[in-house]
C-alpha positions in Angstrom: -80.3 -16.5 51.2 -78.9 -12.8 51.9 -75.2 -14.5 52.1 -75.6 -16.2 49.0 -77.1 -12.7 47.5 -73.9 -10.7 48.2 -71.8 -13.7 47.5 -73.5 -13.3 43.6 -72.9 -9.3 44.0 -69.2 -9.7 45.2 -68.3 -12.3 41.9 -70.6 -9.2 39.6 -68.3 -6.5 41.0 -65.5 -8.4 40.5 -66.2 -9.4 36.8 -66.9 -5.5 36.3 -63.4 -4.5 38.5 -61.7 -7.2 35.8 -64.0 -6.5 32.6 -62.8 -2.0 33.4 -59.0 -3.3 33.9 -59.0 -4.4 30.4 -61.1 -1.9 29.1 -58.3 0.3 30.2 -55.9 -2.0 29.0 -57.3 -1.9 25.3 -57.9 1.6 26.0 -53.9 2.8 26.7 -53.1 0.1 23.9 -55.1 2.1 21.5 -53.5 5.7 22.7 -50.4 3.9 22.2 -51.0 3.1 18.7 -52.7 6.1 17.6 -50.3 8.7 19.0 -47.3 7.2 20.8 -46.4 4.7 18.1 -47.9 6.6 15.4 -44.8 8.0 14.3 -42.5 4.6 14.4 -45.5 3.2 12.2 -45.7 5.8 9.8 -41.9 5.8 9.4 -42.3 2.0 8.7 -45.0 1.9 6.6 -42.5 5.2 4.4 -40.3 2.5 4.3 -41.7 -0.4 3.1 -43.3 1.8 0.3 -40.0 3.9 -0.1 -36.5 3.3 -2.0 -33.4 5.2 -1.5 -31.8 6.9 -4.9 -28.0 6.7 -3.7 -25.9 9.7 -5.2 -22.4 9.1 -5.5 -20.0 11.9 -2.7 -17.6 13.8 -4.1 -14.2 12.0 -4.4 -11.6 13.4 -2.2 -9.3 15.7 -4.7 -5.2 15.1 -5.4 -3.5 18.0 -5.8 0.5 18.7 -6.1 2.9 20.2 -4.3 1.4 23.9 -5.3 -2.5 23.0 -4.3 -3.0 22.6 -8.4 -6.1 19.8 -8.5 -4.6 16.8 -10.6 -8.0 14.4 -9.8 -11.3 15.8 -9.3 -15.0 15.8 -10.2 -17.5 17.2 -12.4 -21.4 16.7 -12.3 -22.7 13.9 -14.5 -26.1 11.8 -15.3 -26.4 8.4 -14.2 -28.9 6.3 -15.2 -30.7 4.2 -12.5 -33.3 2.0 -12.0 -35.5 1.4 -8.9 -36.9 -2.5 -8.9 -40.6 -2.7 -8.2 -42.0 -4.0 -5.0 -43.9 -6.9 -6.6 -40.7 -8.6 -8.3 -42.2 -8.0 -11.5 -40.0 -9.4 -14.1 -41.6 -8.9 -16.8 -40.6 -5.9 -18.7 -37.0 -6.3 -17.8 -36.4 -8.1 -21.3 -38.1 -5.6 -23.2 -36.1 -2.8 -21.0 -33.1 -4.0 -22.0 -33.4 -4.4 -25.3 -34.3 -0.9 -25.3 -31.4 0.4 -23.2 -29.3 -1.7 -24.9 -30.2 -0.2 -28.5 -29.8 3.4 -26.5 -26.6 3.1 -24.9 -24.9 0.7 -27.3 -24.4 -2.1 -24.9 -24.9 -5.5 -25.0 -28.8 -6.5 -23.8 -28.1 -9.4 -21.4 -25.5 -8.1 -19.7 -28.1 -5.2 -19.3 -30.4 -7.9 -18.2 -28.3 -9.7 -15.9 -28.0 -6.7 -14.3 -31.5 -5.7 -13.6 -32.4 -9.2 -12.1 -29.2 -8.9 -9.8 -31.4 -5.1 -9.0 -34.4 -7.4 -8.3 -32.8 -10.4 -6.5 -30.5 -7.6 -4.4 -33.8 -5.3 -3.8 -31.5 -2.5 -4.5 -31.6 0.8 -6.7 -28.7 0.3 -9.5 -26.5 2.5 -11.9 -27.2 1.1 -15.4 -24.8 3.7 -17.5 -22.8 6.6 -16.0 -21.6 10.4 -17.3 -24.5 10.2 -19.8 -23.7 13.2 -22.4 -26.9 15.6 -22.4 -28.1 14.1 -25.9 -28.6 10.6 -24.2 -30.1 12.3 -21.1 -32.9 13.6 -22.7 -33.5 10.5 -24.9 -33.7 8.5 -22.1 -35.7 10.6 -19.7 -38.7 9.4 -22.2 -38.0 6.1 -20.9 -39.3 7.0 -17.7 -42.6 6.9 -18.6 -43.0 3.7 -20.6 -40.6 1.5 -17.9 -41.3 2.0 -14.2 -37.9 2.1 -12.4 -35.9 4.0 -14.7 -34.9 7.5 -13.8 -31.6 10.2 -14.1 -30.1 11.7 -11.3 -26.9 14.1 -10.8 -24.3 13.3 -9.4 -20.4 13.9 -9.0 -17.8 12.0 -11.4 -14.3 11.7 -11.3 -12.1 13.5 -13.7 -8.6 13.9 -14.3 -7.9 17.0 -16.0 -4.6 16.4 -17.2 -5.2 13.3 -19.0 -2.3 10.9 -18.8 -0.3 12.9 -16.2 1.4 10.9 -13.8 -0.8 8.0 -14.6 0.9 5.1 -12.7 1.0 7.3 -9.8 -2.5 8.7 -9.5 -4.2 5.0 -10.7 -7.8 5.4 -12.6 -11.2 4.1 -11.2 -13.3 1.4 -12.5 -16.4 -0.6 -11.1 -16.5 -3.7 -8.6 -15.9 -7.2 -9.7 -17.4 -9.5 -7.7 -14.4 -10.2 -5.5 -14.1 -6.8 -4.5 -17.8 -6.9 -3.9 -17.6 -9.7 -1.4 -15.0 -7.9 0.3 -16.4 -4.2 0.1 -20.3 -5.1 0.4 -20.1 -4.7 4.4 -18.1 -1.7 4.4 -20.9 0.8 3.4 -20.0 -0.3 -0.9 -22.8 -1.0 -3.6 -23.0 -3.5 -5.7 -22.1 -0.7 -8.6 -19.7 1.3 -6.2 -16.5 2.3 -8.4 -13.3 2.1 -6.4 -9.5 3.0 -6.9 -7.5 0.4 -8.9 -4.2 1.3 -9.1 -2.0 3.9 -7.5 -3.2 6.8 -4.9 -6.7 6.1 -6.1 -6.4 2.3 -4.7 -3.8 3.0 -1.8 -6.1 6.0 -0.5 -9.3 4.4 -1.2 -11.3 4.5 2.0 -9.4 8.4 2.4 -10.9 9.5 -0.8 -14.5 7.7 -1.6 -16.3 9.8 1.3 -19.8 8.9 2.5 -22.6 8.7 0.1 -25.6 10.4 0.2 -29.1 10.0 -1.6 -32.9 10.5 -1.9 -35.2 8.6 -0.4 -38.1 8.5 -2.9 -42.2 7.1 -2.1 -42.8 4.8 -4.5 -45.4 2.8 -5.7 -45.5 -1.2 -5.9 -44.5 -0.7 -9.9 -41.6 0.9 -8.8 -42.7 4.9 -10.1 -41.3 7.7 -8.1 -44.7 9.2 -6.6 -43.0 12.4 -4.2 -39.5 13.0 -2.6 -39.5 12.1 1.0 -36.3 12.9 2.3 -32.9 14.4 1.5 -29.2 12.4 2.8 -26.4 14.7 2.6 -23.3 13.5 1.3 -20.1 13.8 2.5 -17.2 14.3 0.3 -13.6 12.7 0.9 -10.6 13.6 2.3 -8.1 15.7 0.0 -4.4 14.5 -0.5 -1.8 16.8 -1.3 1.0 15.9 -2.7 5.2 16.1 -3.2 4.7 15.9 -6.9 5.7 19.0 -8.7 3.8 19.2 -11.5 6.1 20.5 -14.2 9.2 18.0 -13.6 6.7 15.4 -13.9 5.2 16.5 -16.7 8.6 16.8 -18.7 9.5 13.6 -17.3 6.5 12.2 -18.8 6.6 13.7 -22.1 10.3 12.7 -22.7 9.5 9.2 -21.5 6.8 9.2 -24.5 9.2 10.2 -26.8 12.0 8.7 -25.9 13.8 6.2 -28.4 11.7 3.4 -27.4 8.7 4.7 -25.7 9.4 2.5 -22.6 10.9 3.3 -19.3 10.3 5.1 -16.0 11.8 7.9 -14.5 12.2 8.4 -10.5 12.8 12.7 -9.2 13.5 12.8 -6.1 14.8 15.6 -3.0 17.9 14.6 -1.8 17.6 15.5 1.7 13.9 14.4 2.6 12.8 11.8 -0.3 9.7 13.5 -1.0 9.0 12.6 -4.9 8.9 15.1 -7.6 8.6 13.4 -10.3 7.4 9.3 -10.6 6.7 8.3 -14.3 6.6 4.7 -16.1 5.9 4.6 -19.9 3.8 3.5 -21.4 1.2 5.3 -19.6 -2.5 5.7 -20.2 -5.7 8.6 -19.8 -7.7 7.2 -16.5 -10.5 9.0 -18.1 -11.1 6.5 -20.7 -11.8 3.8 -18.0 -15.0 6.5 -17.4 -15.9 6.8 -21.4 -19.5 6.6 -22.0 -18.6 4.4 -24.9 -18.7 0.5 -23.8 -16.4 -0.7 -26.7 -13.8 2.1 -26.3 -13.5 1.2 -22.5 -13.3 -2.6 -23.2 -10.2 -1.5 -25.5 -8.9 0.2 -22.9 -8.7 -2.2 -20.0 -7.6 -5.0 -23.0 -4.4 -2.4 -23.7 -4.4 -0.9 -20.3 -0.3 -0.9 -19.3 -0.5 -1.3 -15.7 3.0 -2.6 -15.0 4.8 0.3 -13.1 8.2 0.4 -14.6 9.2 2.7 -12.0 8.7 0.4 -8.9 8.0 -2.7 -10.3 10.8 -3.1 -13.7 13.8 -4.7 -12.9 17.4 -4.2 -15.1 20.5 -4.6 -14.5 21.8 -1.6 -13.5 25.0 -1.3 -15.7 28.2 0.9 -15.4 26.2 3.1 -12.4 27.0 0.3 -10.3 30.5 1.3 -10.4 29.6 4.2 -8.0 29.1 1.4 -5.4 31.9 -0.6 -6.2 34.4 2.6 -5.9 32.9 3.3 -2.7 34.0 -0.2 -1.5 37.3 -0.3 -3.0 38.0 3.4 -2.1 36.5 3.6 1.4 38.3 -0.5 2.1 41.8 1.4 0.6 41.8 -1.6 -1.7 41.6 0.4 -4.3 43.9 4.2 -4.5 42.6 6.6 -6.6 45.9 7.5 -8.2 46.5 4.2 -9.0 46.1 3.6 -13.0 45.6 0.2 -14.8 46.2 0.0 -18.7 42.8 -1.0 -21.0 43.7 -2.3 -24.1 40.5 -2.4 -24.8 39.5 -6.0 -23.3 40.6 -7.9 -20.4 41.9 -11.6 -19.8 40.4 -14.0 -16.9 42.6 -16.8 -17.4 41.6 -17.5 -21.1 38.4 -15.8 -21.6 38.5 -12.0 -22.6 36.4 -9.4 -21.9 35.2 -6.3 -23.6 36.0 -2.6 -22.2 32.7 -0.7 -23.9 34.4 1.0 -26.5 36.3 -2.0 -28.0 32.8 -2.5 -29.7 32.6 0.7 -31.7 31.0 0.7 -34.7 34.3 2.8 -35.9 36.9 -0.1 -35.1 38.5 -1.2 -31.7 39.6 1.3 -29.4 41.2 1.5 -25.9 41.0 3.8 -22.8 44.9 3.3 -22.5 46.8 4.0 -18.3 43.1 5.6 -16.3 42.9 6.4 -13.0 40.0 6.3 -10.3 38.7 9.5 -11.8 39.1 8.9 -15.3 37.9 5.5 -15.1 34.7 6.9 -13.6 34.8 9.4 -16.2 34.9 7.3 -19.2 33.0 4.9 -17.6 36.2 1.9 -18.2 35.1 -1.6 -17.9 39.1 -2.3 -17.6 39.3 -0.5 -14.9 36.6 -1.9 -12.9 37.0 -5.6 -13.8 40.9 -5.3 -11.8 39.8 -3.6 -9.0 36.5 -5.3 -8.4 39.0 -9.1 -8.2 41.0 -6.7 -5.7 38.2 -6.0 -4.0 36.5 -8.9 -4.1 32.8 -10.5 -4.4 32.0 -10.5 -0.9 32.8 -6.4 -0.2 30.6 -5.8 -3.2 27.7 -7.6 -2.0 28.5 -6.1 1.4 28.1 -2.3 -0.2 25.5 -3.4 -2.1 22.9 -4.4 0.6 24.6 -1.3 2.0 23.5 1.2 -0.1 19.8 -0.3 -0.5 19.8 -2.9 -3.0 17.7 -5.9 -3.4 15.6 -4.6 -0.7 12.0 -2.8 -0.8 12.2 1.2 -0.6 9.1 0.5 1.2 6.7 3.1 -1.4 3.1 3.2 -0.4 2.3 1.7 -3.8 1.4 -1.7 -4.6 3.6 -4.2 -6.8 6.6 -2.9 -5.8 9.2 -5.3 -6.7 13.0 -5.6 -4.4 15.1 -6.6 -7.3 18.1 -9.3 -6.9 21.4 -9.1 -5.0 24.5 -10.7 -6.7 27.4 -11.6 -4.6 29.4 -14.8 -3.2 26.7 -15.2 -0.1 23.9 -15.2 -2.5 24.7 -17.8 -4.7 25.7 -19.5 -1.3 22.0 -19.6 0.0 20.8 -20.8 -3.6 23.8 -24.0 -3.6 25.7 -22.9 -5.8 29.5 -21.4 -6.5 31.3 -18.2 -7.1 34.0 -17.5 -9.5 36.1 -15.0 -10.3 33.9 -14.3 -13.9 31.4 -14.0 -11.1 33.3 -11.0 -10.1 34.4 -9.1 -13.1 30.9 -9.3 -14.1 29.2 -7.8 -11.2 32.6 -5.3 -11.1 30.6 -3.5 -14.3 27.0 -3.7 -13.2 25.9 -6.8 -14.6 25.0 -10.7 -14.2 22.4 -11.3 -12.1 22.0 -8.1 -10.3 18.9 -6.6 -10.6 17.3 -2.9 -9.3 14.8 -0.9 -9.9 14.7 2.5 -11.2 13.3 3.7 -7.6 16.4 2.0 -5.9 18.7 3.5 -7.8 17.0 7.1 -7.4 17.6 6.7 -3.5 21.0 5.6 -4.4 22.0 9.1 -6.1 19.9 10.8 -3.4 22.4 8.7 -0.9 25.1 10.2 -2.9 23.9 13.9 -3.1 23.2 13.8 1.0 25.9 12.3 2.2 24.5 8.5 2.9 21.4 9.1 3.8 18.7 6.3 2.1 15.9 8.4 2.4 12.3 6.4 2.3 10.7 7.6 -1.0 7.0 8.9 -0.4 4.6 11.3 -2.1 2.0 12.3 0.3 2.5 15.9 2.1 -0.2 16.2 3.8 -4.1 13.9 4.0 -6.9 16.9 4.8 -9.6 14.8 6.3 -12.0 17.2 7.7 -15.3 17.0 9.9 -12.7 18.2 12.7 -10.1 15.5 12.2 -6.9 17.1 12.4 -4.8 17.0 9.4 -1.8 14.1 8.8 1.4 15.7 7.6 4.1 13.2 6.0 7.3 13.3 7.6 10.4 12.4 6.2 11.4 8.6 7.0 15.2 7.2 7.3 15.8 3.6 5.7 19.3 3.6 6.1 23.0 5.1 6.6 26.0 4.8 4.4 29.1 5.6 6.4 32.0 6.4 4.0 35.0 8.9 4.7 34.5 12.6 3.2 37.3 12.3 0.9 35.6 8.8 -0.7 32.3 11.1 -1.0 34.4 13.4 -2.8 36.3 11.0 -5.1 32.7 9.8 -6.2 31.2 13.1 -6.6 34.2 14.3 -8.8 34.2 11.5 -10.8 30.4 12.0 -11.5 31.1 15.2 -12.4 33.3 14.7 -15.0 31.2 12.2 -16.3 28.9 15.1 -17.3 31.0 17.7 -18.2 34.5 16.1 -18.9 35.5 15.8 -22.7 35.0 11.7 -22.0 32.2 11.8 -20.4 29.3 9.8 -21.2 26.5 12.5 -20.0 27.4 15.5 -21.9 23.7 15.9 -22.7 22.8 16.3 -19.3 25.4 19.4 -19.0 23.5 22.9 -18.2 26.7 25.5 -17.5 24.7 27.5 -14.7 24.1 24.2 -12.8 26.0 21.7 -11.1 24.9 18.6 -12.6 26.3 15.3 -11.6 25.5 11.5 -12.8 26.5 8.1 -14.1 25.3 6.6 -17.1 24.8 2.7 -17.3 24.3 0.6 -20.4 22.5 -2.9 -19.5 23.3 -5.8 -21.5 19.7 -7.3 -22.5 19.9 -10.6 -24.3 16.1 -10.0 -25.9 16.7 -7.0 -27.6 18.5 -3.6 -28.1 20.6 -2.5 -24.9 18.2 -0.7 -22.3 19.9 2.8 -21.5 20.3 4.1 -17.7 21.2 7.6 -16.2 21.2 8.3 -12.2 22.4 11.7 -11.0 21.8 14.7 -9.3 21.6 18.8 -9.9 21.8 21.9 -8.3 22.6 25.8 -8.0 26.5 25.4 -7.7 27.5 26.3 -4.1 24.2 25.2 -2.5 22.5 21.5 -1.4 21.3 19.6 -4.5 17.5 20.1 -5.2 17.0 17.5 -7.2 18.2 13.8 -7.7 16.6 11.3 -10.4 17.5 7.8 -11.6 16.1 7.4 -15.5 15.8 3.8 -17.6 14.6 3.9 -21.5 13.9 0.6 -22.2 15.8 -1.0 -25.2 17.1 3.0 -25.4 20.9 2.2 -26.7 23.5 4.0 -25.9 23.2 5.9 -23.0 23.7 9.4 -24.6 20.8 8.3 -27.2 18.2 7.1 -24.2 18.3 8.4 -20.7 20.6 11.3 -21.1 18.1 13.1 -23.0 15.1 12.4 -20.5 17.2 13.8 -18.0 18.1 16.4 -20.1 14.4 17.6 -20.0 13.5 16.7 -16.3 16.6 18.9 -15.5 15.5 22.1 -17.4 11.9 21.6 -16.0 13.3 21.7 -12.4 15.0 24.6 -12.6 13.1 26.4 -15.2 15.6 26.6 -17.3 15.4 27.1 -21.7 16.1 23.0 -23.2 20.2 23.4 -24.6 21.8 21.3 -28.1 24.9 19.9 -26.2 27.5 17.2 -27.6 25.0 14.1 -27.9 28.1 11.9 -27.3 31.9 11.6 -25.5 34.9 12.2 -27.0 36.0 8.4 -28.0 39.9 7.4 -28.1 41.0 7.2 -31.5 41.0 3.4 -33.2 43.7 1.5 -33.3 45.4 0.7 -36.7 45.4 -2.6 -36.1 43.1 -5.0 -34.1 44.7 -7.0 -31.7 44.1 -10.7 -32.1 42.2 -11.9 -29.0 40.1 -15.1 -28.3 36.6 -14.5 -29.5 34.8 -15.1 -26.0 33.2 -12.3 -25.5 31.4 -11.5 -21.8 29.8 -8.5 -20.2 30.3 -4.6 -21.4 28.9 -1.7 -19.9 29.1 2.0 -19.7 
């Protein structure tokens, strides 16, 4: 009885030892609730009754070469709305059919837009740089429509409109392509990112790190209290080569030019740094950012994104006879004292082709006995056609690839196109033949050679320095910040051209008297206080009017050249009437000197009395 007594008060002090163990259990549980956990919980509980107002960071700026901001920001309104927590979907019709009446858009793409808010459970921009006018008109939307609301934040701006526009780029929002590509790199569906130019190339540089407000609110969506405050970080600056007036000049003579079309290329001869990089017709990137929906649809219909400067390809016309004098000069094919008689045309077997100023409007002419120099001078297809059969197709081709062309300059810009060599070994990977006409044509610039204006900017660079193909870039330095040392550009070698100093000096002579010799083709690029060197090219375009080419480079006389540009005016003409005057400007900007009224054309030869009677097969002319 007494055994069976304790066994029942053993198992009762057991259940008690068990029944306090979880007491003590539940007891730590609840401290750990109330007080250790309380905080997680809390923070939780902010969340699921919170949403976060993103605000847009401050773009990294773009300045030039002396620290003058050419892309920055300004504050602006955006318009946003915060989707309930209930999925209501209710008033979203009626909302926007009010927005759209307000901001002049269409309703259901304002619609479409707010469902995409409620199906992504995201806060979204619904209109952006709202003028103060709209602001406050709105603002009374806020309490009729829960969701809507008008927060600051920072907005790109270029203050200089359509300067260097190709360059720079504009900014527009996401499609849904880049949105599948950006989503999981820290982009919103409503991000805006860089679409051409610096602003695409520099992209994840420049956009920074957003920032925001996380708002309480309640499950209609209405901000109740501010919880929280995100900083934002803003983006790394870029500071560029460009120097601001060259490139303006460059683009204001490109506007006005005789077409309106072309590009122009400034570069430094002895590090390839660009000065100036232009391609018209250009465009304002600030009216991609218009508050006006219509004018920014017009825009992107008419926007004129094709980079003549990198991406056009011409023929380049009588400039090419730099390279082919370089290759029958530095082969000794060719002496420079050497002269051959133009008549005015020139017979392959039966056909006949055309020295440039047979074709005058004032009657046939002829350069008459020229040497190396004064063919170069007078720019005489005669000349050219009977040394380049002397020199022959496959040294041509060989300088060509030589001195850079049909090959990438390798630009940090996208769309950059490598043009189209022309020689014997050419046509031999495509299966076909080469012919003599093959090389009297590409003796003058012309067939099916192709460059681009970039090319032959490096190419007159080449010449200036002494050989050296300099890669072209634009960045000086990237200022990152946060501790994150600075990146400074440093110039970049392509590529060599070894030629004897005397050929160098045969070329360089002949350039010059291009400019300033009484044949000359550039006497509009002549400043007397300068040395200014080039060679014009006209390129035969079977579409329209001729397009009109000048390559060259300037200096103080007695010291290294500062500058050296290649210049194309679409459908320009002669090439005294197109890119001799662009130059013309982009020379005085550089050196700060007053704009001059020189000859606008050479000194022709005199007509002959009599037109000689020649087969009527005309081929290629260029000067």
């Amino acid at each position: 009885m007494i055994q069976g007594h304790q066994a029942l008060k053993d198992r009762l002090q057991g259940i008690w030892v068990i029944a306090s163990l979880i007491g003590a259990a539940l007891a730590l549980r609840l401290v750990q609730l109330q007080i250790v956990d309380n905080v997680e919980y809390r923070m939780a509980a902010e969340r699921n009754s919170s949403q976060i107002i993103y605000q847009t960071a401050p773009r990294g700026r773009i300045y030039d070469r002396d620290g003058d901001a050419i892309a920055t920001n300004e504050p602006a309104f955006s318009l946003i709305y915060l989707p309930s927590k209930t999925k209501e979907k209710a008033n979203l019709k009626p909302l926007a059919q009010e927005l759209g009446r307000q901001l002049k858009k269409d309703p259901d793409e304002i619609l479409a837009r707010l469902e995409q808010a409620v199906q992504e459970d995201t806060a979204i921009r619904l209109a952006e740089n709202l003028p103060p006018q709209t602001m406050f008109r709105l603002s009374e939307l806020k309490t009729i429509y829960p969701g809507v609301d008008l927060i600051v934040e920072a907005r790109r701006y270029y203050p200089y409109g359509r300067f260097a526009s190709h360059l720079i780029g504009y900014m527009s929002r996401m499609d849904p392509r880049s949105w599948k590509r950006l989503k999981n790199d820290g982009y919103r569906v409503d991000s805006r990112i860089g679409r051409l130019g610096i602003e695409s190339v520099f992209e994840r540089e420049l956009r920074g790190r957003d920032g925001g407000i996380r708002m309480q609110v309640d499950a209609q969506g209405r901000l109740k209290k501010e919880l929280e405050r995100i900083p934002w970080i803003a983006g790394s600056n870029i500071h560029l080569t460009i120097d601001r007036d060259i490139q303006k000049a460059a683009d204001d003579a490109l506007r006005t030019s005789k077409s309106g079309r072309g590009a122009a290329v400034v570069l430094d001869p002895g590090s390839g740094a660009i000065l100036a990089l232009s391609s018209a017709p250009d465009f304002d990137p600030n009216a991609l950012l218009s508050t006006d929906p219509e004018a920014v649809k017009k825009t992107v219909a008419d926007l004129p994104e094709f980079n003549n400067a990198i991406s056009g390809t011409f023929s380049p016309g009588s400039m090419f006879k730099t390279i082919v004098g370089a290759a029958g000069l530095q082969t000794g094919r060719v002496d420079p004292k050497q002269t051959v008689y133009c008549p005015g045309y020139f017979y392959l077997g039966r056909k006949m082709f055309h020295c440039w100023v047979y074709h005058a409007k004032t009657g046939p002419r002829r350069h008459g006995a020229v040497d190396f120099l004064e063919a170069l001078e007078h720019s005489c297809d005669v000349y050219f056609y009977t040394m380049g059969l002397k020199i022959g197709g496959p040294t041509i081709e060989k300088y060509e690839r030589m001195f850079g062309l049909g090959q990438k300059t390798e630009i940090a810009l996208r769309g950059e196109k490598s043009g189209h060599v022309f020689g014997p070994q050419t046509r031999a990977k495509a299966g076909r033949g080469w012919y003599d006409g093959d090389t009297v044509n590409l003796s003058i610039g012309q067939g099916e050679l192709l460059v681009t204006p970039i090319q032959m900017a490096v190419v007159a660079a080449a010449i200036a320095n002494g050989g050296t193909l300099w890669r072209p870039h634009y960045t000086d330095r990237i200022e990152y910040g946060q501790g994150r040392p600075d990146y400074q550009q440093q110039p970049e070698k392509l590529g060599q051209v070894e030629l004897k100093p005397e050929v160098w000096d045969l070329i360089r002579q002949g350039m010059k008297l291009v400019v300033t010799g009484d044949g000359g083709t550039a006497h509009g690029a002549n400043f007397p206080q300068l040395d200014v060197r080039g060679k014009t090219g006209t390129a035969q375009n079977s579409s329209g009017a001729d397009h009109s080419w000048f390559m060259g480079y300037a200096g103080w006389p007695g010291k290294p050249p500062q500058i050296a540009f290649a210049v194309i005016v679409e459908n320009g003409g002669e090439s005294w009437e197109g890119g001799v005057p662009v130059a013309h400007k982009i020379i005085a900007a550089a050196f700060h000197l007053e704009e001059s009224k020189p000859k606008p054309k050479p000194r022709l030869p005199k007509p002959l009395a009599e037109a000689p009677k020649l087969l009527p097969l005309p081929a290629g002319r260029a000067r």
